[in-house]
C-alpha positions in Angstrom: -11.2 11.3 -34.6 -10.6 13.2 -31.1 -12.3 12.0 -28.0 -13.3 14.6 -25.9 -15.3 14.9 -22.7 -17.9 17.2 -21.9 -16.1 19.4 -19.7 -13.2 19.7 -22.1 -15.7 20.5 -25.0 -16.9 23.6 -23.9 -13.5 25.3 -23.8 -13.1 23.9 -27.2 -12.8 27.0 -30.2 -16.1 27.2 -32.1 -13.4 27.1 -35.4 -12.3 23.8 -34.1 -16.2 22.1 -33.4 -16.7 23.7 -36.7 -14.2 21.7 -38.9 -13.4 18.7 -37.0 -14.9 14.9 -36.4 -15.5 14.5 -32.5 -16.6 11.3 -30.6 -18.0 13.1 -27.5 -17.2 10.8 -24.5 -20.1 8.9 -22.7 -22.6 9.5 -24.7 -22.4 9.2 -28.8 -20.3 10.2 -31.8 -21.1 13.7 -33.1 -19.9 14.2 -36.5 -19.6 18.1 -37.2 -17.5 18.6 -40.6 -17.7 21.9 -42.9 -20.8 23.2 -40.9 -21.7 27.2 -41.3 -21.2 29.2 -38.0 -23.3 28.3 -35.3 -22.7 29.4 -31.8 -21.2 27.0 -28.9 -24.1 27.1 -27.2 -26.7 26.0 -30.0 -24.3 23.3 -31.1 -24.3 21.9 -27.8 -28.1 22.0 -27.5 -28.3 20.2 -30.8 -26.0 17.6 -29.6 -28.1 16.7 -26.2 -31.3 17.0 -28.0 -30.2 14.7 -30.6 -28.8 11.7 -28.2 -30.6 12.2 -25.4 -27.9 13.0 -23.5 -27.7 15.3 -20.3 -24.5 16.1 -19.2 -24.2 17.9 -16.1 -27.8 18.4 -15.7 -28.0 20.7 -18.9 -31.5 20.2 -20.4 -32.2 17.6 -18.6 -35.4 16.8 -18.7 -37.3 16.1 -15.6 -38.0 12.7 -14.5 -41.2 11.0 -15.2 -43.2 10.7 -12.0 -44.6 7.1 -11.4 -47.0 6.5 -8.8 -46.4 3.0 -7.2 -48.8 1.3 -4.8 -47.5 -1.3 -2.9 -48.5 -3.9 0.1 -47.0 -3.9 3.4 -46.2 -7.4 2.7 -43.4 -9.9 1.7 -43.8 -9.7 -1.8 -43.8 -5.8 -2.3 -40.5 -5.4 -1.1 -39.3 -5.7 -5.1 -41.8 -2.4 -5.6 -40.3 -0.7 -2.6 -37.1 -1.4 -4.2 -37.2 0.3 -6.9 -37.3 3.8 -5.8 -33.8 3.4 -4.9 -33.2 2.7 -8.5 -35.2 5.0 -10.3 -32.5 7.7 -11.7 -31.3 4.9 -14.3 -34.6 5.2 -15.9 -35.0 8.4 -14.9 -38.0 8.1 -13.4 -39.7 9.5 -10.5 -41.2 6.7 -8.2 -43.7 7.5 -5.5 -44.6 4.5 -3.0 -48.3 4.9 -2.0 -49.1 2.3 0.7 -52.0 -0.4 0.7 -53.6 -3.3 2.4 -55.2 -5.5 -0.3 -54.7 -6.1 -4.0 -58.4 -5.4 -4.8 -57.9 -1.8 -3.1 -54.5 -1.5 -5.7 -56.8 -2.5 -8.3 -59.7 0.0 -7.6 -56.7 2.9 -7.1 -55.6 1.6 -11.3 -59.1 1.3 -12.5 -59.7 5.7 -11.7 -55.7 6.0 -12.5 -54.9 7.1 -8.6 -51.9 5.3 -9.4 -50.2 4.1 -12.3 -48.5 0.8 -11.3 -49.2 -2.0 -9.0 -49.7 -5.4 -7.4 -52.7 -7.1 -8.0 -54.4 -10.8 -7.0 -54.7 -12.8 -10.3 -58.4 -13.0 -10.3 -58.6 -9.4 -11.0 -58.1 -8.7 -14.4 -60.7 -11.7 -15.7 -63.1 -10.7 -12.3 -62.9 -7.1 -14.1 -63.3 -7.6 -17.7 -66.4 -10.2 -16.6 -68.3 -7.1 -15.5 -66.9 -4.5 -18.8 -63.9 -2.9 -16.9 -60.9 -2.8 -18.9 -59.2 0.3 -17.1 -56.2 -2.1 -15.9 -54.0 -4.3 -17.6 -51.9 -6.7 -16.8 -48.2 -6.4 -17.7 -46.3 -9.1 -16.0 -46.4 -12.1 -13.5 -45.0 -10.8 -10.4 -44.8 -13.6 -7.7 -45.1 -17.3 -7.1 -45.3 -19.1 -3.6 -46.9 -17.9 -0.4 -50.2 -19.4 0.1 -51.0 -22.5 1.5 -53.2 -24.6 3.9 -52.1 -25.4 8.0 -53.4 -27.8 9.7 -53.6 -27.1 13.6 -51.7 -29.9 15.4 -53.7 -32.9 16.8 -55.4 -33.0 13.7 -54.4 -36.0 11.3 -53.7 -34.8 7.4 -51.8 -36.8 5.5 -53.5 -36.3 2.0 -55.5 -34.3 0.6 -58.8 -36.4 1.2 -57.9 -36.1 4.5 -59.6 -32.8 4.6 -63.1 -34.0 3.8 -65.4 -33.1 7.0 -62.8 -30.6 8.7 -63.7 -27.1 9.4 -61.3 -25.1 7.6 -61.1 -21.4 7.4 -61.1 -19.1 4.7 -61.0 -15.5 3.0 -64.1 -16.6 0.0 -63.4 -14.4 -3.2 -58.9 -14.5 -2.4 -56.6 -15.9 -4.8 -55.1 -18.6 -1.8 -58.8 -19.6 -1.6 -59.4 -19.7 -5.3 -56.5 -21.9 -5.7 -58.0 -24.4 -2.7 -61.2 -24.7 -4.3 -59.2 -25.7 -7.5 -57.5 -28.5 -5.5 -60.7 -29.2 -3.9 -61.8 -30.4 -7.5 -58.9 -31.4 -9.1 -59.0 -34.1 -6.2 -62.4 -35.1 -6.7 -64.0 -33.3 -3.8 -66.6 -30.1 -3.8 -66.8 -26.9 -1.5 -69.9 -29.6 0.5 -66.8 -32.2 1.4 -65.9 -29.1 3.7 -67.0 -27.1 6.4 -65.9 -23.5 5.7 -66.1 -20.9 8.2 -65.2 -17.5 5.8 -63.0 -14.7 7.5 -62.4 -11.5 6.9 -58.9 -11.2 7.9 -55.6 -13.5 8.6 -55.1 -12.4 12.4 -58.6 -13.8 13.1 -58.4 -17.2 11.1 -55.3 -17.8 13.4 -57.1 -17.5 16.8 -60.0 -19.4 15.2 -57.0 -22.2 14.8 -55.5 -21.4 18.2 -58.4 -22.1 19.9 -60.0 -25.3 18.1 -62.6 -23.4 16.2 -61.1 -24.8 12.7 -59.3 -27.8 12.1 -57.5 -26.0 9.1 -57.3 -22.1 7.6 -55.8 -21.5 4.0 -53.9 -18.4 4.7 -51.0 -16.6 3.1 -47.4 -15.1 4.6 -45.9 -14.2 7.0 -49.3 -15.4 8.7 -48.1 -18.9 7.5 -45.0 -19.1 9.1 -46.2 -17.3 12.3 -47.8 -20.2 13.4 -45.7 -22.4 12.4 -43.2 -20.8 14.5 -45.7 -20.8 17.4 -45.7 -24.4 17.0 -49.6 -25.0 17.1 -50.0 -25.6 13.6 -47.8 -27.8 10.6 -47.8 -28.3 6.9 -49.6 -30.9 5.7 -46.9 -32.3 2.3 -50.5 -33.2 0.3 -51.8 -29.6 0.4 -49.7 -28.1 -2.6 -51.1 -24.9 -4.7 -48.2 -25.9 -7.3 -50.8 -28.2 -8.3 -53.2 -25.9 -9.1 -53.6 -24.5 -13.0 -52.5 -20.9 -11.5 -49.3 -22.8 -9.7 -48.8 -21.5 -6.8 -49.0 -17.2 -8.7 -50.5 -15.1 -6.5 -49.4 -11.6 -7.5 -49.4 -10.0 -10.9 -48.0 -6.3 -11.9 -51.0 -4.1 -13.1 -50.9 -0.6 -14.7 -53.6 1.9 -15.1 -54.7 1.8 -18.9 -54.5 5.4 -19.1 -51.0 5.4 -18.0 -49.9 2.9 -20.3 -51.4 4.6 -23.1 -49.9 8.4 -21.8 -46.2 7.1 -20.7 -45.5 3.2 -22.7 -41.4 4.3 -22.3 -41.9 5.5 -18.5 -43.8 2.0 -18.1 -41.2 0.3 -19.7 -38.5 2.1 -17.4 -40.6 1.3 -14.3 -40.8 -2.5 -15.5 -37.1 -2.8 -16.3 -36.4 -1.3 -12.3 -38.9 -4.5 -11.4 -36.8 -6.8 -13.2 -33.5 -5.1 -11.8 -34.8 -5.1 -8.2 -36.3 -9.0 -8.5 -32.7 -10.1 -9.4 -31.4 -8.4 -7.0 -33.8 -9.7 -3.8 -33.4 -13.2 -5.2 -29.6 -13.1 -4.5 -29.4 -10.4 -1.3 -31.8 -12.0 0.8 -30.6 -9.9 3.6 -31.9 -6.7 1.6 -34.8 -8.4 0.9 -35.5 -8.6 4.7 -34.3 -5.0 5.6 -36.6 -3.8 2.7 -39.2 -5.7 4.6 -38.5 -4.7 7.9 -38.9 -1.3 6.7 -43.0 -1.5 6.6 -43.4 -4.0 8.6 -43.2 -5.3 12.6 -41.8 -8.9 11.7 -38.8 -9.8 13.2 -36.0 -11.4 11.0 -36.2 -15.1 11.4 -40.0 -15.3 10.8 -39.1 -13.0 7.4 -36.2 -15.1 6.6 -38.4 -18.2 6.9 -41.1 -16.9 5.2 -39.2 -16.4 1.4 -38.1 -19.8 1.6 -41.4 -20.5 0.0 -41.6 -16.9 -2.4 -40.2 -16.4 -5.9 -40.2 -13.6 -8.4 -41.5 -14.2 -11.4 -39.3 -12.6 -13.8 -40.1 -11.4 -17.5 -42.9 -13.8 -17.9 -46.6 -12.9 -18.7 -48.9 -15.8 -17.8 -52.1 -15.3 -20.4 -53.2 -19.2 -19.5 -53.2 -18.7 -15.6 -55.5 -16.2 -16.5 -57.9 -17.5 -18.5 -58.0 -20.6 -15.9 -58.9 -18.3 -13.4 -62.0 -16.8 -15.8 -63.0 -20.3 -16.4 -63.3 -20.8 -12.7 -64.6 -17.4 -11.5 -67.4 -18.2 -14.2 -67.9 -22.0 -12.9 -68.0 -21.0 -9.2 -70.8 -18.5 -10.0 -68.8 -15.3 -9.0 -68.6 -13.8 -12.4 -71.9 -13.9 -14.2 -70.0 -14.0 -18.1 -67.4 -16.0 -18.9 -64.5 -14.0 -20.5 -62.0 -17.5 -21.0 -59.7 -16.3 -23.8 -61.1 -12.7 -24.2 -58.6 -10.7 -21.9 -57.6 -9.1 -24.6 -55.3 -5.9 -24.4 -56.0 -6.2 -21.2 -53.2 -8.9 -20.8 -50.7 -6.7 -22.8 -47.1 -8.2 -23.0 -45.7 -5.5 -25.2 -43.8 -3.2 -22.8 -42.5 -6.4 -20.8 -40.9 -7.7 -24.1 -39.5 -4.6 -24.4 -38.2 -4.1 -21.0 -36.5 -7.4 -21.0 -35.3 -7.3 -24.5 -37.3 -10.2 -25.7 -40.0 -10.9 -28.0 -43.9 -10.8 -27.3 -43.8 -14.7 -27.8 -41.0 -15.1 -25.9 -42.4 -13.3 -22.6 -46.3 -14.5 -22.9 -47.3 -17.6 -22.0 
């Protein structure tokens, strides 16, 4: 058996590809013994059609373009990532900017783009009202959310919360998962009294100037104030607790993509799983990434992950149904779809991706 590389083969004699057992370097072993006449050129086509292989560039074949929406948050740095990866699957990535996971979701649902972050609550909040146009295909992040209490104000349990004006964003995953600890702690949305905001930058003033007692906000808002030093962490506020614990990001695709492109979803999955490993250990990159899209300076990023995780190859079925038990409960979704997610909670192309079995990824 002669070992040849690509280069080398095309000045090989057609008499000698002809007769001869070859193990083509890089890419396969080509077996071509007693074979009629065939030129150079359609032998080599052969080859590269056979094993996929492009040497060169010859007949390559182009690279799957894969829209990607991402937020110009801490948690999307692992989509931005990826582009920078995206020739070992030989994909295409485009990063298309966005402000909220319900606006990701809307972009999947009319396949605008074909992969991206959305709040847990969406897939069940969809399928409640007949839309199965996105599905879910992996848990994304953990960590991120949580309640601050503005200083001079005494919380030291949870209870301790009962009568104080707290703001929130009504309808958000960080508020979903407070109303869950609201009950799992024996208290109702009346022990309260909410004040509802529509953004974080707002919900902070409120707290700077004594309007709330409390806000249940999200990162890098979180740290911000805590950096300001008008606002702590109370240890008895945990969203760990809650039957979601602590996920507040999962990885949607647009149904019609995963039904056009399962292998160029499957290569766009794999990059996720790549670029999480590789955040987790460079934190550094993780903040440059950041930096990238955003005005924060380094220590209030730095501080901010201590509290974020990837997810890895998991695909978290209960944590969804809890959340369409609760939507349904709370009154926002008007049927209860507990345990009929269906495809739309699909863990085939993460099993693949990560080389694992269905079982072994779904949870």
């Amino acid at each position: 058996m002669l070992e040849l590389s690509y280069r080398e083969i095309q000045s090989v004699s057609l008499d000698r590809l002809c007769t001869v057992d070859y193990k083509v370097s890089t890419f396969s072993y080509v077996k071509v013994h007693k074979m009629k006449r065939i030129s150079l050129r359609s032998f080599v086509i052969f080859a590269i059609l056979s094993l996929g292989f492009s040497p060169g560039g010859l007949l390559a074949a182009d690279p799957v373009k894969v829209r990607v929406a991402y937020i110009n948050n801490i948690q999307s740095a692992v989509l931005a990532h990826i582009k920078t990866l995206a020739k070992e699957q030989n994909l295409d990535i485009e990063l298309i900017p966005f402000t909220r996971y319900p606006d990701v979701q809307k972009a999947l649902a009319v396949n605008s783009v074909d992969l991206g972050p959305i709040a847990p609550n969406g897939i069940p909040a969809a399928v409640a009202q007949g839309d199965r146009n996105v599905v879910a295909v992996m848990d994304l992040v953990y960590g991120g959310d949580a309640v601050i209490v503005r200083k001079g104000v005494n919380v030291q349990k949870f209870s301790d919360l009962k009568g104080k004006r707290i703001g929130v964003a009504e309808g958000g995953i960080a508020w979903i998962m407070f109303v869950m600890l609201l009950e799992k702690n024996g208290m109702s949305y009346a022990d309260i009294q909410p004040a509802n905001f529509s953004s974080a930058t707002d919900m902070l003033n409120a707290l700077k100037r004594s309007d709330t007692d409390a806000v249940n906000l999200w990162e890098p808002f979180v740290t911000e104030a805590l950096a300001e030093g008008y606002a702590y962490m109370p240890r008895g506020v945990d969203f760990r607790d809650t039957a979601l614990g602590a996920m507040n990001g999962i990885l949607g695709a647009s149904k019609a993509f995963a039904n056009k492109q399962p292998d160029a979803l499957v290569g766009a999955i794999r990059l996720v799983l790549k670029a999480e490993q590789q955040l987790e250990k460079d934190r550094k990159l993780w903040i440059s990434i950041v930096r990238g899209y955003s005005k924060l300076n380094d220590d209030i990023l730095q501080r901010s992950l201590a509290g974020i995780r990837y997810a890895g190859p998991h695909l978290s079925r209960t944590k969804l149904d809890a959340t369409a038990t609760f939507l349904f409960k709370a009154g926002i979704a008007k049927n209860d779809v507990t345990g009929k997610l269906g495809d739309t909670v699909d863990p085939r192309f993460l099993a693949r991706a990560a080389g694992k079995s269905e079982a072994e990824v779904l949870q």
